[in-house]
C-alpha positions as CSV (number, residue, x, y, z in Angstrom):
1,X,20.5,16.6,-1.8
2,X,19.0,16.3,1.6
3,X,20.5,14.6,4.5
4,X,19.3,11.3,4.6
5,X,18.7,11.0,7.9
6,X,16.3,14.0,7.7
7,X,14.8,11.8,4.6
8,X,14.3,8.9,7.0
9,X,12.6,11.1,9.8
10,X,10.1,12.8,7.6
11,X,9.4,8.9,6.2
12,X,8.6,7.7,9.9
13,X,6.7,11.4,10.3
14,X,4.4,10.7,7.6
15,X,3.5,7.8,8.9
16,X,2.9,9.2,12.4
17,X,1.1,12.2,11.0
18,X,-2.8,12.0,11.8
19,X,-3.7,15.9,9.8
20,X,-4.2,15.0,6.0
21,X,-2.6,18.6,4.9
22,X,0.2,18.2,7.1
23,X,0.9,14.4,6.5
24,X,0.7,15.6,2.5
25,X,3.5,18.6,2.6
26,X,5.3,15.6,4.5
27,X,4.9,13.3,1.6
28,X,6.0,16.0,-1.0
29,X,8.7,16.4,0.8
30,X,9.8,13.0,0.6
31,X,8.6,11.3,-1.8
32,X,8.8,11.7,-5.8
33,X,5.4,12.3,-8.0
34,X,6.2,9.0,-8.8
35,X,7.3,7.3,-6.7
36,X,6.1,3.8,-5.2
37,X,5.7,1.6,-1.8
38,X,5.5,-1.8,-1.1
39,X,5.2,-4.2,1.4
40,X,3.5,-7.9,1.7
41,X,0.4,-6.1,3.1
42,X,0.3,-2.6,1.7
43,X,1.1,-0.6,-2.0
44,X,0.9,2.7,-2.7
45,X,1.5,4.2,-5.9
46,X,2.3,8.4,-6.4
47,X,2.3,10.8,-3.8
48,X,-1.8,10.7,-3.9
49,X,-1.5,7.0,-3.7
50,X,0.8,6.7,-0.7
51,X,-0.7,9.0,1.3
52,X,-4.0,7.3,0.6
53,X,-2.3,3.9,1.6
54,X,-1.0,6.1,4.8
55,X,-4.2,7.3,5.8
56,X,-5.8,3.7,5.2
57,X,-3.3,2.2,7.9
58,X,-3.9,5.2,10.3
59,X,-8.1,4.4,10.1
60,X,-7.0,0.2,10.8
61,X,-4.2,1.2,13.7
62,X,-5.8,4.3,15.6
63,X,-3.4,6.1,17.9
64,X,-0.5,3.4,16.9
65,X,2.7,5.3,16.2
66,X,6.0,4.2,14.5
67,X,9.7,5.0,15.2
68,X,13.2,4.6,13.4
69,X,15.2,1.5,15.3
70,X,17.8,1.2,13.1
71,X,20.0,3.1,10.4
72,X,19.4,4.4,8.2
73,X,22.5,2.6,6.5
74,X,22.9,4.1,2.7
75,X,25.1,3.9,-0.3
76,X,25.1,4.1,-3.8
77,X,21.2,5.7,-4.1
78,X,20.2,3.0,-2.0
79,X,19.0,3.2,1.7
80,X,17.8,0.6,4.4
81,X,16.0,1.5,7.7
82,X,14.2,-0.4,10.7
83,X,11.0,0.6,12.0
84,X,8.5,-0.3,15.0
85,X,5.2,0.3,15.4
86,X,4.1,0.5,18.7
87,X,0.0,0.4,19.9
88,X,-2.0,3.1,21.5
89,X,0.0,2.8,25.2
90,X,3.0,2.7,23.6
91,X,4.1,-0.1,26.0
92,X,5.6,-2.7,23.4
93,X,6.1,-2.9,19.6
94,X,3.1,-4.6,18.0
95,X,5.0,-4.8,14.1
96,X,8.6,-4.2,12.9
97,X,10.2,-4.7,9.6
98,X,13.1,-3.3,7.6
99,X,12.5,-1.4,4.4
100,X,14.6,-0.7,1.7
101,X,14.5,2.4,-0.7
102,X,15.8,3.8,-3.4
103,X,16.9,7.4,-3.8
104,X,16.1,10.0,-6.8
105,X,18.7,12.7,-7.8
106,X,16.9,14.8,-6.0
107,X,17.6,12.9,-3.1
108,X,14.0,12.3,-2.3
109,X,12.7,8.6,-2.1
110,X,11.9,7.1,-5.7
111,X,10.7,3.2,-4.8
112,X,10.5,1.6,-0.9
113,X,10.0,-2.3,-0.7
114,X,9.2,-2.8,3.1
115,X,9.7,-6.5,5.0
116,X,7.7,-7.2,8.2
117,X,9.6,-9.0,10.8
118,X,8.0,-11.4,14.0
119,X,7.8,-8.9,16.8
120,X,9.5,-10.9,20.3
C-alpha cells in the first residue's frame, strides 16, 4: 500500500499539474478506475472523469495553484486533508476546504467528498 502522505501529494499534484499526459499518469496513480469526487461545486466520476473535472477548473483558475495545509490525518481506509488554493501571485489563499477520502485496498483513493471553507 503506498504511503499516504505520498497519496496526498500526488492528489494536490494533479491538481497543480497544467500537461494533460502528465496530470493523467498522476491520476492513475492515485486514483481507482472507479473511483469518484465531489464537492458543492465540482463531480468527477472515473479517472477520465476527474481529470476532465481537473482540467475544467485549471481553464476557470489559470495559473492558480493548490497546496496541502493540513494532515493528512487517516485511519481505518479513511483519510482527511486541508487544502488552499492560492491565485496567480500566490500572495494569499483565494479557496480552502477540507476533503475527506476513502482508500481502496490498493491503497489508492476510491471516493473524495470535498467541503469549501470561508477564506479570512
Amino acid at each position: 500500500m503506498p504511503d499516504v502522505q505520498d497519496l496526498v501529494d500526488s492528489y494536490i499534484a494533479s491538481w497543480n499539474e497544467t500537461d494533460p499526459d502528465r496530470r493523467r499518469e498522476i491520476i492513475s496513480a492515485t486514483w481507482t478506475e472507479d473511483a469518484s469526487y465531489l464537492d458543492p461545486v465540482l463531480s468527477g466520476d472515473g479517472q477520465d472523469g476527474i481529470d476532465a473535472m481537473i482540467a475544467a477548473a485549471q481553464e476557470q483558475f489559470p495559473g492558480h495553484r493548490f497546496e496541502l495545509s493540513f494532515g493528512p490525518d487517516i485511519h481505518h481506509e479513511r483519510v482527511r486533508f486541508a487544502w488552499k488554493m492560492y491565485g496567480g501571485d500566490g500572495s494569499r489563499p483565494v479557496a480552502a476546504g477540507v476533503d475527506f477520502g476513502t482508500l481502496a485496498e490498493d491503497g489508492r483513493l476510491r471516493s473524495v467528498t470535498g467541503f469549501l471553507e470561508q477564506v479570512s
